[in-house]
C-alpha positions as CSV (number, residue, x, y, z in Angstrom):
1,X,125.2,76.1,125.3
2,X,123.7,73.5,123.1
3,X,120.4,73.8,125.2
4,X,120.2,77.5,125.0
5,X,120.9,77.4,121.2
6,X,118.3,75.0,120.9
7,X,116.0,77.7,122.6
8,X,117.0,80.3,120.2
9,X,116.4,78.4,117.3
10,X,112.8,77.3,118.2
11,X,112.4,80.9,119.2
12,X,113.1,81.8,116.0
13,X,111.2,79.5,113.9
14,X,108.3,79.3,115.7
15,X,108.1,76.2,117.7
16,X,111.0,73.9,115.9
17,X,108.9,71.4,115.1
18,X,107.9,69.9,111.3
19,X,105.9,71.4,110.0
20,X,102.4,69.1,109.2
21,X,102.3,68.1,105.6
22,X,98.6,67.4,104.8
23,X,96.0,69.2,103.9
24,X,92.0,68.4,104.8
25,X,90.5,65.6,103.3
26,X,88.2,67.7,101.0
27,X,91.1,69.5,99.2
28,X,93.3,66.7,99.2
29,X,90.2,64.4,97.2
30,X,89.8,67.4,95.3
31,X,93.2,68.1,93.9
32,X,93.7,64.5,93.4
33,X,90.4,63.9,90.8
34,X,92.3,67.5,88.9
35,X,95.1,65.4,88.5
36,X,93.9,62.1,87.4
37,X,92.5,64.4,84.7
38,X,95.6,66.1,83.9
39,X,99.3,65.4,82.1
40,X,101.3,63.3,84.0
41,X,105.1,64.4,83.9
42,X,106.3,62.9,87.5
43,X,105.5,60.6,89.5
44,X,106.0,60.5,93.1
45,X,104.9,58.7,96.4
46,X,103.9,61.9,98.7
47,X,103.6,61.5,102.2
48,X,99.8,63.8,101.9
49,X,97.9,62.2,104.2
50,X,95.6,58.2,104.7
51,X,92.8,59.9,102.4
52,X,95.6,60.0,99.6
53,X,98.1,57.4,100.2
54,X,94.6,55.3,99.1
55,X,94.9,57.4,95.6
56,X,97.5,56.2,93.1
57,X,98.4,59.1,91.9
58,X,101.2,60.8,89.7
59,X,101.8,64.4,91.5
60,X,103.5,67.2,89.8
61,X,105.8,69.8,91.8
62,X,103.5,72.3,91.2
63,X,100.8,70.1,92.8
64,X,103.4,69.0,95.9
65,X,103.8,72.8,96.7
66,X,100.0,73.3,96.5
67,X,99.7,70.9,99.4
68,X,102.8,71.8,101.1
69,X,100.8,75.4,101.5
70,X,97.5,74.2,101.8
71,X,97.0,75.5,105.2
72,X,97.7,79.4,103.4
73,X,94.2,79.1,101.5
74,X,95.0,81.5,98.8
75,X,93.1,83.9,97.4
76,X,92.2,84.0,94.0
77,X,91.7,88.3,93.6
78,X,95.4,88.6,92.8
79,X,94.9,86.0,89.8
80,X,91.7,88.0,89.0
81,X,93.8,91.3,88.9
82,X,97.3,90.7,88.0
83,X,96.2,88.3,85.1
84,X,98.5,85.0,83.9
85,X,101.7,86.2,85.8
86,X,105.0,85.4,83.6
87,X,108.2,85.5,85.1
88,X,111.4,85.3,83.6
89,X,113.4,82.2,85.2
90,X,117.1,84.9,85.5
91,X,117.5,88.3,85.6
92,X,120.3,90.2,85.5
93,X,120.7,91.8,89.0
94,X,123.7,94.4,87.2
95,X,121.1,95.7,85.1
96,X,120.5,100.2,85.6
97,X,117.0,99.3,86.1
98,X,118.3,97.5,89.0
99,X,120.9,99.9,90.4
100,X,118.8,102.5,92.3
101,X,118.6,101.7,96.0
102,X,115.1,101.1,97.0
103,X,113.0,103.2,98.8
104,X,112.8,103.1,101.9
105,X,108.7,102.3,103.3
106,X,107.0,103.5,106.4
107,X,107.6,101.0,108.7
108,X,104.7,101.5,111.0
109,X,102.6,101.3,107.3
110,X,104.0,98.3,106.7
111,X,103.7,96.3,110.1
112,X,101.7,96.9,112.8
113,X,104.5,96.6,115.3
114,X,107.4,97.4,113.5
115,X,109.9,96.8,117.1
116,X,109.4,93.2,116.5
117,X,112.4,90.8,115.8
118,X,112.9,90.8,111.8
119,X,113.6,88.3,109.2
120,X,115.1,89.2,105.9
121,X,114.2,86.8,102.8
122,X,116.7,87.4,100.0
123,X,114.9,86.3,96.8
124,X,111.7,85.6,98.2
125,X,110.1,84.4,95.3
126,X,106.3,83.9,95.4
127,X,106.4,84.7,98.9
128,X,104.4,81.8,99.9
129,X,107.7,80.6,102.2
130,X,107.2,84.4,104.2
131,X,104.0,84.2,104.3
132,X,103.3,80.4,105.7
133,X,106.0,81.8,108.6
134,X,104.4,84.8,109.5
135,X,100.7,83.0,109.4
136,X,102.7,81.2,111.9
137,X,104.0,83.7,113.8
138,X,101.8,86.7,114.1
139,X,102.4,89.0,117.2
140,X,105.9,87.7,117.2
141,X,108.2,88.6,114.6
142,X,108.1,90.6,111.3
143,X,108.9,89.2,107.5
144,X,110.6,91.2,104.9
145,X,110.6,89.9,101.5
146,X,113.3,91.3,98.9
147,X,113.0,90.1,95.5
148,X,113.9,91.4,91.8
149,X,111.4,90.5,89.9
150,X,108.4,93.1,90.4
151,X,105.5,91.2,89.1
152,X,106.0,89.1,92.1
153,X,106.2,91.7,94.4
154,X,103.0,92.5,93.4
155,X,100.9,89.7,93.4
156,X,102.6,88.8,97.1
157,X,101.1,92.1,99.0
158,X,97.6,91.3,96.9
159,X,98.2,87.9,98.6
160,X,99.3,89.6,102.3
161,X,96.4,92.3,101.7
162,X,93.7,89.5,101.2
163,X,95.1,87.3,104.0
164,X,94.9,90.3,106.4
165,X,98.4,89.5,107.6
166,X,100.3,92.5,109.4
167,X,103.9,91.2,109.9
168,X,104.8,90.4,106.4
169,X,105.9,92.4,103.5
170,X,107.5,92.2,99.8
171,X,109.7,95.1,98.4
172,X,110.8,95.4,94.9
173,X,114.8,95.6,95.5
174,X,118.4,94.4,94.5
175,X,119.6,93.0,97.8
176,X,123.1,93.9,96.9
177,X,121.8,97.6,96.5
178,X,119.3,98.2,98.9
179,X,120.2,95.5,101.4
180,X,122.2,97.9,104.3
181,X,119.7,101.1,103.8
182,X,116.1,99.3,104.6
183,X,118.0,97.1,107.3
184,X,119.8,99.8,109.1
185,X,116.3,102.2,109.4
186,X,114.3,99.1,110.8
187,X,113.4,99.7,114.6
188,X,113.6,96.3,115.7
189,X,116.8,94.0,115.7
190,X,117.5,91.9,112.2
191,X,117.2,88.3,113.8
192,X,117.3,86.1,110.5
193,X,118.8,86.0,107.5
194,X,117.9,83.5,104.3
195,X,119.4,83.0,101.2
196,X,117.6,80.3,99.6
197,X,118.1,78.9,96.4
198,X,119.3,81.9,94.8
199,X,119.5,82.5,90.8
200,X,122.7,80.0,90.1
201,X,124.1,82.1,87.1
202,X,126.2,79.2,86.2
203,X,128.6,80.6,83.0
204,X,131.7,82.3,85.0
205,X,131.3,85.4,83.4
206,X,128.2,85.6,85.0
207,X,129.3,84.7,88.8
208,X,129.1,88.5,89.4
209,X,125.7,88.6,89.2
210,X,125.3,85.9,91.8
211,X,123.6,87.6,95.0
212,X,126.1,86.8,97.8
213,X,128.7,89.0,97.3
214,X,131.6,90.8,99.4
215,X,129.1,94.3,100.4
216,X,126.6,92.3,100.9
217,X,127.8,89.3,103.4
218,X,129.2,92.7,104.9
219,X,125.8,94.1,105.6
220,X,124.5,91.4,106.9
221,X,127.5,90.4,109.6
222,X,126.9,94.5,110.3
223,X,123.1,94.7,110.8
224,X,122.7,90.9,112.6
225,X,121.8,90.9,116.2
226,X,124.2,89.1,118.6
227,X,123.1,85.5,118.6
228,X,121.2,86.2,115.1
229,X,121.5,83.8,112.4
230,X,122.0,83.6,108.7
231,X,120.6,80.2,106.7
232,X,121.8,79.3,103.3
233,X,120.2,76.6,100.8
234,X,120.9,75.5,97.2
235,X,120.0,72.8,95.3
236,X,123.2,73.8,92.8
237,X,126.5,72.7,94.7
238,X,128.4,74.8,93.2
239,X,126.4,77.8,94.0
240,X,125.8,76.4,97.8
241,X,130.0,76.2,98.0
242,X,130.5,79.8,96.4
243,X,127.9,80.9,99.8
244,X,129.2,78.6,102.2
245,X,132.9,79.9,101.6
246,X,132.6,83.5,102.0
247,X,130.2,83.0,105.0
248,X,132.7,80.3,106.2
249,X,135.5,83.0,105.9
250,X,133.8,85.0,108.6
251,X,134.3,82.5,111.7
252,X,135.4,85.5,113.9
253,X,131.9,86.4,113.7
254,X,129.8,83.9,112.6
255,X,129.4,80.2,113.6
256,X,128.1,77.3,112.3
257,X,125.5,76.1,114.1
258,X,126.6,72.7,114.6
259,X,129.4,74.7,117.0
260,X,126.0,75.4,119.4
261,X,123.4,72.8,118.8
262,X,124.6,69.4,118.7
263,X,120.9,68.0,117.8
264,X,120.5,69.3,114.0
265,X,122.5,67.1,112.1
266,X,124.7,67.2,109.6
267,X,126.1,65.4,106.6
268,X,130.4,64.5,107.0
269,X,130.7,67.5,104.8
270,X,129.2,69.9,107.0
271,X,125.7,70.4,105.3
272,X,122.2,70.4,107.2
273,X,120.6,67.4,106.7
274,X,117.1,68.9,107.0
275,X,115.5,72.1,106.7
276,X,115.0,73.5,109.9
277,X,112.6,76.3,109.0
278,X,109.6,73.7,109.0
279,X,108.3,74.3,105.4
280,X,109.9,74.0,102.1
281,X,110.7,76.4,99.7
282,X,108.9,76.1,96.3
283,X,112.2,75.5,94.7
284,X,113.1,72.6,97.4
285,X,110.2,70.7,96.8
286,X,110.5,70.9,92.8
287,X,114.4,70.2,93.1
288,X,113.8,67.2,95.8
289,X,111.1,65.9,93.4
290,X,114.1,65.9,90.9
291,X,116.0,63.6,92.9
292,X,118.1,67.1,93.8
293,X,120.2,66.9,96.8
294,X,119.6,70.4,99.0
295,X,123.1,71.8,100.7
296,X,122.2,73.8,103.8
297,X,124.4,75.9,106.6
298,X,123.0,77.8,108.9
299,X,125.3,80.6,110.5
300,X,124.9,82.3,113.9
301,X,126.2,85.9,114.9
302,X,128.5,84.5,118.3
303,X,130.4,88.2,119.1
């Protein structure tokens, strides 16, 4: 069991291994003589390489992610046409403008094979985590990214469109809306589900807002192949507890995944001690930097 769980995981995430966390020598140098010209807010030891362990350097997160992606190469067209994009940090996902269901794309627009195993990002940000995966990954599985802010959105397929990448896409949605309808007209099977540091919304009166509620850890358990998984991260405890108990609650379904694969350890309270997707998030790096501790469970669909 352990062995064939093992299997299944590298299956999904592309090999299992760690991801490589250097970028070349040129853009390494190069980033490094930006910085040393730059405000210094944090400082930081990072493991990027011989080139610039030689370089005392102070690194800000922003600068940590830059060579945690290297290996995407970025365009800059979507800078050129989108402008300086401004986000707002929280949103509030009970908002009207955020309670029509989205629509629902041509799925052989948006992937070239659109049979292939999916994964489902919930909050996906930048996109940059999708979009390192399905560079990855191509000809293997598909990457569906579902976020609320739309600026984002948009500057993600500029990315995807100049990158020339055929299994990814971002859709402007409310999960909790829109989650069930995209999912259940998808022609493949709904493999992987993240949830990864999600808005934290920490005043109580706000905990509705908070993305992982009853309907939608319902669609999820629903759509999930058998033997599909469903990964959770925060670096907010509180926020990583309020997930892990309503997913915990589902044990006739869902298992953790230290019940199949004894070789990814865990803490003595039951959270991941590394991520196993090979690549950090952009908020994992920053919150890490921080001196952050990341709570992780990672769920698999057993009946």
């Amino acid at each position: 069991m352990a062995a064939s769980s093992l299997n299944l995981l590298r299956y999904f995430y592309g090999g299992g291994e760690r991801a490589p966390r250097r970028a070349s020598k040129e853009a390494l140098c190069s980033l490094l003589r930006r910085i040393s010209s730059s405000p210094r807010r944090h400082c930081c030891s990072a493991r990027v390489g011989t080139a610039a362990a030689k370089e005392q350097s102070c690194l800000r997160s922003s600068d940590l992610v830059a060579i945690e992606y290297a290996d995407l190469n970025l365009p800059n067209k979507a800078s050129e046409e989108l402008g300086h994009v401004r986000i707002r940090q929280h949103v509030n996902p009970l908002s009207s403008s955020f309670s029509v269901p989205a629509r629902v794309p041509d799925w052989n627009e948006v992937f070239r094979d659109p049979n292939l195993p999916l994964m489902i990002d919930i909050g996906s940000g930048s996109g940059r985590f999708l979009m390192w995966l399905a560079k990855r990954n191509p000809g293997v599985r598909n990457y569906l990214g579902l976020e609320i802010r739309q600026k984002l959105v948009n500057r993600a397929n500029l990315w995807i469109k100049e990158l020339a990448l055929s299994n990814v896409h971002f859709l402007f949605a409310n999960a909790t809306v829109s989650f069930n309808q995209l999912v259940s007209t998808y022609p493949g099977p709904l493999m992987l589900v993240s949830i990864l540091c999600p808005d934290p919304h920490f005043k109580k009166r706000h905990h509705k807002r908070r993305v992982v509620q009853r309907p939608l850890v319902d669609s999820i358990i629903k759509n999930l192949m058998l033997g599909g998984q469903v990964f959770i991260q925060s670096d907010v405890l509180e926020v990583a507890l309020d997930m892990r108990n309503q997913f915990d609650a589902e044990g006739d379904v869902l298992r953790h995944i230290d019940a199949f694969n004894q070789s990814l350890l865990c803490d003595s309270e039951g959270w991941i001690l590394s991520n196993p997707m090979g690549i950090r998030t952009e908020r994992e790096i920053h919150a890490e930097l921080e001196g952050a501790k990341i709570y992780r469970r990672l769920y698999q669909k057993w009946i």
